[in-house]
N, C-alpha and C positions, 0 to 999 in steps of 0.2 A: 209701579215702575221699579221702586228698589228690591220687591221680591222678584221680581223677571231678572234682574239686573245680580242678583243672588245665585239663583237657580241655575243662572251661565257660567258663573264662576264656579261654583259645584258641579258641574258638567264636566268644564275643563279640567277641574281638578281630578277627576276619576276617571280619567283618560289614560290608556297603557301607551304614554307618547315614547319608551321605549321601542316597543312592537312596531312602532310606525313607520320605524327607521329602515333603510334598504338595505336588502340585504348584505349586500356590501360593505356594509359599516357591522352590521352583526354580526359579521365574520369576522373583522377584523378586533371587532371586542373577545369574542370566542377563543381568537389565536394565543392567547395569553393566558386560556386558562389548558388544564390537561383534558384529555378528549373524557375520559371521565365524566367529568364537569362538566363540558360541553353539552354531553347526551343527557343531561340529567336534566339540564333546560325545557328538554321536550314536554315535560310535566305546569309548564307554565302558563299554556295555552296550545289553541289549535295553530295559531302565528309560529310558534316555536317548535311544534311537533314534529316535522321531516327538515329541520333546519340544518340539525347537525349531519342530513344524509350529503349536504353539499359544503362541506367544510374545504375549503383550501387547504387548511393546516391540519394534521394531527400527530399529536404529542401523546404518545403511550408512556405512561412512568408504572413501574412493577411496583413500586415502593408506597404509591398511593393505595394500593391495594391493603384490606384490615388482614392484619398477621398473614401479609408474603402470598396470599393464599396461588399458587401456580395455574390449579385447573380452570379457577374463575378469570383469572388474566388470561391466558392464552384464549378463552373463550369471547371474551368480550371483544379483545384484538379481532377475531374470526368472525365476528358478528360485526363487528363495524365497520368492516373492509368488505363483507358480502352485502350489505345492507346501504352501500353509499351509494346515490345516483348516479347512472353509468355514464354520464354525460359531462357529469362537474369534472375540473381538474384538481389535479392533486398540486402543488407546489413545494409544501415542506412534508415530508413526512419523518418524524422521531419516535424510535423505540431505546425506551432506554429500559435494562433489562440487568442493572448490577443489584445484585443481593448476597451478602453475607452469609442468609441462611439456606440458600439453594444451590448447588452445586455449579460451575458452568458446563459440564456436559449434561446434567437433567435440562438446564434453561433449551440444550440444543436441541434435545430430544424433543421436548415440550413442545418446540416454537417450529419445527420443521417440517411437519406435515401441513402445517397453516403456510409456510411457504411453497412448497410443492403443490398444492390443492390450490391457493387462493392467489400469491405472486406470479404463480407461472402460468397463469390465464394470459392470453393477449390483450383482453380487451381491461385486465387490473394493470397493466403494466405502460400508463397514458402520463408520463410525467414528462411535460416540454418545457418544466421552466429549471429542474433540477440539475443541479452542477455540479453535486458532493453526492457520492452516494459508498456507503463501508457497506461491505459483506464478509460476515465472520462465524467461523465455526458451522458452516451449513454445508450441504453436500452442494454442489455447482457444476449444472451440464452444460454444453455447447449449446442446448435447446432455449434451455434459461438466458446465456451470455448474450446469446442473439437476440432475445426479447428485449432483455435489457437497452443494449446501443439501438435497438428500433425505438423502444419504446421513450427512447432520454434522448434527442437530439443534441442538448445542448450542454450536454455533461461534459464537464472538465477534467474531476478528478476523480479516480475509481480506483478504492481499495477492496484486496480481496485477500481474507485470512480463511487459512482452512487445511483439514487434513483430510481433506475428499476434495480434490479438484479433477475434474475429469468433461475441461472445456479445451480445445486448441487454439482456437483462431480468437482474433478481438481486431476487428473492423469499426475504426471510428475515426472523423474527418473534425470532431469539437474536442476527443481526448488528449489534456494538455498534461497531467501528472497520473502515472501508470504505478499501484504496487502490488506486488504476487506474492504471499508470503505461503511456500504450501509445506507445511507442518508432519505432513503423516511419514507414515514408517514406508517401505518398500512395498510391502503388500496393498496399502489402501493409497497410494498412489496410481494414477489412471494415465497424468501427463508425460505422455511419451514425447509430444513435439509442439513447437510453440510458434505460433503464425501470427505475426503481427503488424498490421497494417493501419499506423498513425501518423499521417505526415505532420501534423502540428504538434505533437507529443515534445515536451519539455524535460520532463524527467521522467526514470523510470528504475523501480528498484523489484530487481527479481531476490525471492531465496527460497531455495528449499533444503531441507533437513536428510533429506535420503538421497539423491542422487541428479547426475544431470539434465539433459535430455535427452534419451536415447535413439530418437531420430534427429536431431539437433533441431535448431531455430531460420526461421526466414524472417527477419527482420524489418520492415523499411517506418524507420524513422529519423528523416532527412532532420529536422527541427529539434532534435532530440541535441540538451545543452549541459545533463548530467543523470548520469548511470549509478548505482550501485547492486552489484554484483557477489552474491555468497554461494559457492559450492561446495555447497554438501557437506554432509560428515563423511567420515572415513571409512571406505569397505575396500577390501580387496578385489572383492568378486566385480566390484563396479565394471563397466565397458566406458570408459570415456572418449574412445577414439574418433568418435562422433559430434563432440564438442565442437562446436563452432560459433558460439554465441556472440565474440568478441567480435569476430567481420560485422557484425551488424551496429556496430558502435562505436566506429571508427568516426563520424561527425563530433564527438561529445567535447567539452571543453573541460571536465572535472567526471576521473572517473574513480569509482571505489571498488576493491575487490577483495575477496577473503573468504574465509570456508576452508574445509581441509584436502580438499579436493581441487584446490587452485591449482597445485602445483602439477598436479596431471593434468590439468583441465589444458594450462601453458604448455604443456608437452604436446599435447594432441593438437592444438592450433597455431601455437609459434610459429613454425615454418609457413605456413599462408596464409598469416595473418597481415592484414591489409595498414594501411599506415595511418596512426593518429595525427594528423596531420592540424586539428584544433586544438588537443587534447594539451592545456596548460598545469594542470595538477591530477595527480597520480597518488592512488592514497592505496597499500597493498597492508595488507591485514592478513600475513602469512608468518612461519618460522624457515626461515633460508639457513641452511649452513655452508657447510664451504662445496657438497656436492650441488646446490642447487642456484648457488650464486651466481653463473653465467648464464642461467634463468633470468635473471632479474636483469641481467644486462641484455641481453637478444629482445628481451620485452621494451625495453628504454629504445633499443635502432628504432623500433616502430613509432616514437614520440620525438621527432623532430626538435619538436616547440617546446617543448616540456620544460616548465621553472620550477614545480616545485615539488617533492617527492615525498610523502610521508609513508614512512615505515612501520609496522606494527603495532601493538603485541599482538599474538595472535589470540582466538576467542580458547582455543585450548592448548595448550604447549604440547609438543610432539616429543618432548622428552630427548631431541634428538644435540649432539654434544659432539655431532663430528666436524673438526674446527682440524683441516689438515695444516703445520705450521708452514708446508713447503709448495703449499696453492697457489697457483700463479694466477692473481685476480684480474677477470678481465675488466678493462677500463670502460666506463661512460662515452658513450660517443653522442648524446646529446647536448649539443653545444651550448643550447639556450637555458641551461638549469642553476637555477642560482641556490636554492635552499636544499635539502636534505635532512629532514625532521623523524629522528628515531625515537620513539613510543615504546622502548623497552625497558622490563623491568631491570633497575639497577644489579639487582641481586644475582640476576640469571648471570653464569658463569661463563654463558658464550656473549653477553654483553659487551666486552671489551674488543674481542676477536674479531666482531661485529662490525665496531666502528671503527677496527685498525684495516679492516678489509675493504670498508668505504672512505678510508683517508686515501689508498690506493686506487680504486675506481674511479677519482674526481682527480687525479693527480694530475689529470688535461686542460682540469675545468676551473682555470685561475680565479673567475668570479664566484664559485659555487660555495659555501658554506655549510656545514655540517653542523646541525642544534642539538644536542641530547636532554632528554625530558624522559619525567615519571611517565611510569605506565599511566595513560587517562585517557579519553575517547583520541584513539588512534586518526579519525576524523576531522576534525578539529584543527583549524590552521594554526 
């Protein structure tokens, strides 16, 4: 009786009461280690061998790779995203891709044919729980963008960096925070026109580095609570007359703008430009001198409500020093504006002029108050 009684407990004992566990819980032990690790499990048993083809989570780190190696990382990523059952969902999915010793345009090279071949399938692109999704440094078509909000219903916030954009439209009823950062130079720019349709959209920050839209923008985001807005660097050759991006952002309660190309960009839509009628703070990130200053006032009639106005510096100085003494400055006709917060460099020698030309603009405005502050994030209440 006590060797039968032995023999049970040595039984129990050499029992893989891990393996027993469902799979549900071996996912969730899994999610914590890097996919790596995960796959490497498959060696455990036959219990564990296609386990990691249904992972909820995977976590790609470059760095766990021995000395950086590139062609076995980007391979293994490519193999464990062809290799995962077509039927399991995805929920988190992490690449993380910073190294020291590789360049970031080899990582883009590397990893881009594994997005076009492998992301832009339909049936790879099943993620109905994910809310956060970054896309950076990869080429991005219309084809792709559309997969994407098919395949993410429930996505909230979509950032997109890149100097190959060459998508228009973005159709989405769950996107609540929008960013577009498009980097490239003139030539490897695609975005002609920007079609955007987010009724629940919160915020939303456009820039790009080359120019504006050259078929302008159709807008509708009623829900939409704060903007930031950068045009462009500076070309002559530019066409701005097409600008109209501002009518589409006339709901916003906090908006930012800047770029070197504001100031044409406000020449080309000022006259039918629609009225900020929410719009309680005003943040411009430009260099005004005394030719463009009743710019800045024509832009203010359209801000009603407006309390609070922050000025500058701008991301490049324009070197520009025409400060006429005999300018007749037009006055603020927003009534509701209390503060007026200049961000510019003490040093700069139209600084004074600056604020001798905004003691006169608010000369109406008995409540309003003018702040002067170091150059530091222009932004920044």
């Amino acid at each position: 009786m006590a060797r039968s009684e032995s023999e049970s407990s040595g039984s129990r004992s050499n029992r893989d009461m891990l393996s027993s566990l469902p799979d549900s819980l071996l996912h969730h032990i899994m999610s914590f280690m890097f996919a790596q690790e995960a796959v490497q499990l498959c060696v455990l048993s036959k219990r564990w061998k296609t386990l990691w083809t249904t992972l909820p989570f995977l976590n790609f780190e470059f760095n766990e790779f021995v000395n950086n190696q590139l062609v076995a990382f980007t391979e293994f990523v490519s193999t464990v995203i062809l290799l995962r059952e077509a039927t399991s969902q995805l929920h988190t999915f992490t690449l993380h891709c910073v190294s020291y010793s590789v360049p970031a345009d080899v990582f883009g090279a590397a990893i881009r044919p594994w997005i076009r071949d492998t992301i832009h399938k339909p049936e790879i692109i099943n993620l109905p729980s994910l809310k956060q999704l970054y896309l950076e440094n990869q080429e991005f078509d219309q084809d792709f963008m559309s997969k994407i909000f098919c395949g993410c219903p429930v996505l909230e916030k979509l950032y997109v960096r890149s100097r190959f954009l060459e998508f228009s439209k973005i159709t989405s009823h769950s996107l609540k925070h929008l960013i577009i950062e498009a980097l490239g130079h003139l030539e490897s720019i695609e975005l002609s026109e920007m079609i955007i349709n987010c009724p629940n959209l919160l915020s939303f920050h456009f820039a790009t580095c080359s120019c504006p839209l050259k078929k302008g923008t159709m807008l509708n985001m009623p829900s939409l609570h704060e903007a930031h807005i950068e045009f462009g660097l500076c070309c002559d050759e530019l066409d701005v007359t097409k600008s109209n991006i501002l009518s589409g952002l006339t709901n916003v309660h906090h908006l930012r703008l800047g770029g070197d190309l504001l100031q044409a960009c406000l020449k080309a839509e000022i006259a039918n430009c629609r009225t900020f009628s929410k719009l309680t703070c005003l943040s411009v990130r430009v260099c005004f001198n005394c030719c463009q200053f009743d710019l800045l006032s024509s832009l203010l009639e359209h801000c009603p409500n407006l309390k609070k106005l922050l000025l500058g510096p701008p991301q490049n100085s324009c070197g520009c020093e025409v400060w006429s003494k005999q300018i007749k400055v037009p006055l603020f006709k927003c009534k509701q504006l209390e503060t007026v917060k200049v961000n510019f460099d003490v040093k700069d020698r139209t600084f004074h002029r600056m604020i001798k030309c905004l003691q006169e603009a608010v000369a109406e405005l008995p409540n309003c108050r003018i702040i002067k502050a170091r150059a530091c994030n222009p932004y920044t209440d």
